[in-house]
C-alpha positions in Angstrom: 116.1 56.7 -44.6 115.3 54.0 -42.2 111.8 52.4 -41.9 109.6 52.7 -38.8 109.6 49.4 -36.6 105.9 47.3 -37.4 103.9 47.3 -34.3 101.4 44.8 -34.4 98.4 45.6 -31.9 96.5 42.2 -30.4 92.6 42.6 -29.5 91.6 40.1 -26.8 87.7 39.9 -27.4 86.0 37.8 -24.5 82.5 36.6 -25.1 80.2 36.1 -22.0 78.2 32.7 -22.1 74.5 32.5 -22.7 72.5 30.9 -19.7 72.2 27.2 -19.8 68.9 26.7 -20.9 68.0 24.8 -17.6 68.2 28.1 -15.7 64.3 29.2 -16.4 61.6 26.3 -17.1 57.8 27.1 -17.0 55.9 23.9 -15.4 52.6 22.6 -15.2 50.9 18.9 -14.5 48.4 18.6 -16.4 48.4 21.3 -18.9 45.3 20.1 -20.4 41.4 19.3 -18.9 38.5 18.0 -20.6 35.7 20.1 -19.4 33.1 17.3 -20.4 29.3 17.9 -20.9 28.5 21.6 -19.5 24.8 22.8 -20.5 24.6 26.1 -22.9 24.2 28.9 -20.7 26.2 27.4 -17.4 29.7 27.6 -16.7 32.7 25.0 -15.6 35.6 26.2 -14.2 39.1 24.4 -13.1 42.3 25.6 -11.7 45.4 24.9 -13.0 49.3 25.6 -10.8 52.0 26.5 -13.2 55.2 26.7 -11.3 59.2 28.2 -11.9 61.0 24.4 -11.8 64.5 26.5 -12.7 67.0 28.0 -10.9 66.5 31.8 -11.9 63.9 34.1 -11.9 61.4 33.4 -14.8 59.2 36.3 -16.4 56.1 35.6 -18.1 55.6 38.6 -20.4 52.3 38.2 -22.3 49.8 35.5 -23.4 47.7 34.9 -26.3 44.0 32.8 -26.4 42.2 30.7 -28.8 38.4 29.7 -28.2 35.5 31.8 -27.4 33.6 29.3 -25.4 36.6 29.5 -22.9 38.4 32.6 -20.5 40.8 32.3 -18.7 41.8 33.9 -15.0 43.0 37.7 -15.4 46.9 37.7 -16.3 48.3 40.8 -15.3 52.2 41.0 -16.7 54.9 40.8 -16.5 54.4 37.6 -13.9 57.7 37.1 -11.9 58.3 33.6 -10.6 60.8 33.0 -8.4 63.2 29.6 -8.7 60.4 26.7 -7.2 57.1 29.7 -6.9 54.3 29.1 -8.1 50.7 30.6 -9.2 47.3 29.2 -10.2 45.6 29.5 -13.8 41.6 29.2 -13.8 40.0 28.1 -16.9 36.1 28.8 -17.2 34.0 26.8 -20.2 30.9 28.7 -21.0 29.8 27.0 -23.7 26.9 29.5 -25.5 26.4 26.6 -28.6 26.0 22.7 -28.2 28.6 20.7 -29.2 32.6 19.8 -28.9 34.4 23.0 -28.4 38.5 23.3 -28.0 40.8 26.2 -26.8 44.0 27.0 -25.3 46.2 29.6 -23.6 50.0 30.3 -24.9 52.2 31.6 -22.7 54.9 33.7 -23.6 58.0 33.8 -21.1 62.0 34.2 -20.9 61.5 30.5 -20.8 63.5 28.5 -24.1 61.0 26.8 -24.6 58.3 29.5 -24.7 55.5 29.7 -25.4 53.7 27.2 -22.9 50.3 25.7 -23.9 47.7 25.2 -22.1 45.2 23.2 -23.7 41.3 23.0 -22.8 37.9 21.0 -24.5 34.4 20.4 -23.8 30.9 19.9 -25.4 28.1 22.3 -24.9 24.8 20.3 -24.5 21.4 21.9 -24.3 19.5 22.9 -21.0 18.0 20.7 -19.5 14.3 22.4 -18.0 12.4 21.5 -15.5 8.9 20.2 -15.9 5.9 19.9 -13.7 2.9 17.5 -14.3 -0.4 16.7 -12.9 -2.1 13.6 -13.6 -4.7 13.7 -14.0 -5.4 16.9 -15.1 -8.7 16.9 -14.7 -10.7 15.9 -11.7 -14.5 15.4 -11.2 -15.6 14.4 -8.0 -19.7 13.5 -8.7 -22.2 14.4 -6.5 -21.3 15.3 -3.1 -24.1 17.1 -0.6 -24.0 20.4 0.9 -21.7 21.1 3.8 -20.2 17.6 3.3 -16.5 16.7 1.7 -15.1 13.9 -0.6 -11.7 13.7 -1.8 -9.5 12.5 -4.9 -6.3 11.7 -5.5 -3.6 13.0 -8.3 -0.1 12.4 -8.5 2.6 15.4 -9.4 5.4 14.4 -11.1 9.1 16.0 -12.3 11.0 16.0 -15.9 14.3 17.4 -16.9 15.6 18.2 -13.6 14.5 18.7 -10.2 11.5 20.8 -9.5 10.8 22.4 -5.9 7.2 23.5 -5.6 7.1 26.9 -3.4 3.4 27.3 -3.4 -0.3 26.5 -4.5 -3.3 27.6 -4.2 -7.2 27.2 -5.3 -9.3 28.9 -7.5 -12.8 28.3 -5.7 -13.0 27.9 -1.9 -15.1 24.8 -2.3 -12.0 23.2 -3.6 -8.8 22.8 -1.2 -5.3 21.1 -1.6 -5.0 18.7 1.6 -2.1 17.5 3.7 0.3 18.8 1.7 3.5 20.6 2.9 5.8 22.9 1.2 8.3 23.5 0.0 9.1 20.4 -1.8 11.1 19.2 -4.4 10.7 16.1 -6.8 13.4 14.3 -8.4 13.3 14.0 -12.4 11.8 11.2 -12.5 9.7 10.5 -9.4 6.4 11.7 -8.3 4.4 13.0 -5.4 0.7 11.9 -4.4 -1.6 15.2 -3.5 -4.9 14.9 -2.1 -7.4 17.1 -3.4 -11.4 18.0 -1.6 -14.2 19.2 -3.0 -16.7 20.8 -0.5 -19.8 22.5 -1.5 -21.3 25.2 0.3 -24.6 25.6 -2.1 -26.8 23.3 -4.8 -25.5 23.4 -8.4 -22.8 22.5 -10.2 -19.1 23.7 -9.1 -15.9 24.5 -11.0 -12.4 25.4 -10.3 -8.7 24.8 -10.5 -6.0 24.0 -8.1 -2.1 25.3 -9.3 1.6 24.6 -8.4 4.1 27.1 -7.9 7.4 26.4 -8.9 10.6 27.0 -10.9 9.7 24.7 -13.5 9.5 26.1 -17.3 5.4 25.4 -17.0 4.6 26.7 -13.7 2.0 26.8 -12.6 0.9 23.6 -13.0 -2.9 23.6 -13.0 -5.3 21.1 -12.5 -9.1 21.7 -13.5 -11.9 20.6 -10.5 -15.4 20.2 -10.8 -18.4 19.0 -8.9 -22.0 19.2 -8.0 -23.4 20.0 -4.8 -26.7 18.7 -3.7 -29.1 19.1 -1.3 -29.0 16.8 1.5 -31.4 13.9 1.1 -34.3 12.7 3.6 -33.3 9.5 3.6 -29.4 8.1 5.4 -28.2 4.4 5.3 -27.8 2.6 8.6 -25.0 0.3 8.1 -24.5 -2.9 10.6 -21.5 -5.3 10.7 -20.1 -8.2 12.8 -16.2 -7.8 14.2 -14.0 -10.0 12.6 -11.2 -11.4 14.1 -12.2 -9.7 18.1 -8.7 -8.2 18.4 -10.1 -4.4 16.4 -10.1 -1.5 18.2 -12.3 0.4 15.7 -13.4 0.2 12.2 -13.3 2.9 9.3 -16.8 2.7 6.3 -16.1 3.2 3.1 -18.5 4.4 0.6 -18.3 4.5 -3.7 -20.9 4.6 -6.5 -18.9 2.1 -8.8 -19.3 -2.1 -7.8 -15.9 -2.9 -6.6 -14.8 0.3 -6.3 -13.3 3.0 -6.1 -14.2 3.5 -2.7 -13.8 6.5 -0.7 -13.5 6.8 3.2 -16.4 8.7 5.1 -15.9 8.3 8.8 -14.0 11.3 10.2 -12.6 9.6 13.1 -12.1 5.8 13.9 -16.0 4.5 14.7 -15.2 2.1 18.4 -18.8 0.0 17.1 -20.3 -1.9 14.9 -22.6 0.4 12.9 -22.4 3.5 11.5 -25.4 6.1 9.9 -24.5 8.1 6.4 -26.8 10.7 6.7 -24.9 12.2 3.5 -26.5 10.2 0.7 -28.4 11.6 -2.4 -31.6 10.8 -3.7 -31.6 8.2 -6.6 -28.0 7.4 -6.1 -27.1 3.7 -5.5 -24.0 3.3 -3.1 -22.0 0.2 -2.5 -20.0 0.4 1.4 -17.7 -1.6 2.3 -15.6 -1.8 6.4 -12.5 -2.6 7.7 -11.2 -2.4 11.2 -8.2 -1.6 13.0 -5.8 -3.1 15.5 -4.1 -1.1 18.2 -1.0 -1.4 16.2 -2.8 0.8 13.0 -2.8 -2.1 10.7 -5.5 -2.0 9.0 -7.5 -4.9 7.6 -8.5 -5.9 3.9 -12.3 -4.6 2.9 -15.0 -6.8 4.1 -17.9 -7.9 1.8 -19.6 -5.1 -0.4 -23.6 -3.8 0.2 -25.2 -2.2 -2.5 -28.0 0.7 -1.6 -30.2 2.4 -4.1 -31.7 6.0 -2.3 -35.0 6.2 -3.6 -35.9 9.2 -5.9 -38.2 11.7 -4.2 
């Protein structure tokens, strides 16, 4: 018997090329920020652009996060970029602790050198509050008669952070806050002069409090008044005085109960002569007034020479 022929059957087997890894290539510049000092309970955010820099479409399929302090902008996949597109990323620091805090986003793509990181850091710091101060804090403003006024000063001043004063108010109607216009806000740091007046409508003594609103941690700021009222005195105090350098246009008195001062303005309006009648003195009190005048410009000039008065006691 004769043997079959051998047929000897060739497989060709053609194997398709992988992609160059070039083709897909997930970009950004930077892919890190430093979030710096953010205060606990406030939030930073900053935007990142992540582009496709390759030359086929590149899917980002999912993403994975580290760090509670920070979120990121919602991802919805799969994310499609086309060769040269582009998106943004947003990354928010909330930082709910003081001190140095790190996370970072991964990126998971078609990309060969998936994942991507983006990397993020910042310190949490405490709040800064705003204070509001009055100094000082308690006023008394003496003697003062019936139906007339006398004033004082106290100065207002911000800590922490700014402070904007919305409102204020008295207590006691024979106390008042004077030429002083809101809102306002005060720098940390700086102050704000406010004029307070004491008027009493009856004898005895009179108490009170004038208060600040505003968003400081401390609000209202309060400030306790007092004074006496008295009855007004039989006796005045005619006061006389020689113009100093001829060029005034009218002179403003100046009354206090302390030698060399403080001294305290009583004229309502500029006096045009060269005397002036406090009917508003009180009995066994000893004054000392002092003058000035005024040019047409508003300068005003230094105090002249000081008179003491003692009102008798009836």
């Amino acid at each position: 018997m004769r043997s079959s022929p051998l047929v000897v059957i060739a497989w060709v087997v053609c194997l398709l090329a992988p992609m160059p890894a070039a083709a897909q290539h997930l970009y950004c510049q930077p892919c890190g920020h430093a979030f710096g000092q953010v205060q606990v309970g406030s939030s930073s955010s900053y935007t990142f652009t992540l582009s496709n820099t390759g030359k086929t479409v590149l899917r980002i399929t999912s993403s994975s996060r580290q760090g509670t302090a920070f979120s990121f902008s919602h991802l919805t996949f799969p994310i499609k970029l086309k060769p040269g597109a582009s998106f943004q990323l947003t990354a928010t620091f909330t930082p709910t602790t003081k001190g140095y805090q790190v996370g970072e986003l991964a990126l998971h793509s078609n990309d060969p050198d998936s994942p991507l990181y983006v990397r993020v850091h910042g310190v949490g710091v405490s709040a800064v509050t705003a204070q509001l101060q009055i100094s000082p804090s308690s006023l008394n403003f003496g003697q003062v008669v019936v139906g007339s006024s006398t004033t004082l000063q106290a100065t207002l001043s911000a800590s922490g952070s700014a402070v904007t004063i919305s409102s204020d108010g008295s207590t006691s109607s024979e106390f008042a806050i004077v030429g002083f216009s809101l809102p306002v806000t005060i720098q940390p740091g700086h102050s704000l002069p406010v004029t307070l007046q004491f008027t009493p409508n009856a004898s005895g003594n009179a108490s009170g409090t004038a208060g600040f609103t505003s968003n400081a941690v401390n609000s209202p700021t309060v400030a306790q008044l007092s004074g006496t009222g008295v009855a007004p005195s039989q006796h005045s105090v005619y006061l006389t005085w020689q113009s100093g350098s001829g060029s005034a246009v009218g002179y403003n008195i100046y009354r206090g109960t302390n030698q060399s001062g403080p001294f305290t303005e009583i004229n309502t309006a500029l006096d045009a002569s060269t005397n002036y009648t406090d009917n508003t003195v009180v009995s066994g009190t000893t004054y000392y007034y002092v003058t000035t005048e005024v040019n047409a410009q508003g300068q005003e000039s230094g105090y002249s020479n000081e008179v003491k008065v003692v009102i008798p006691t009836p």
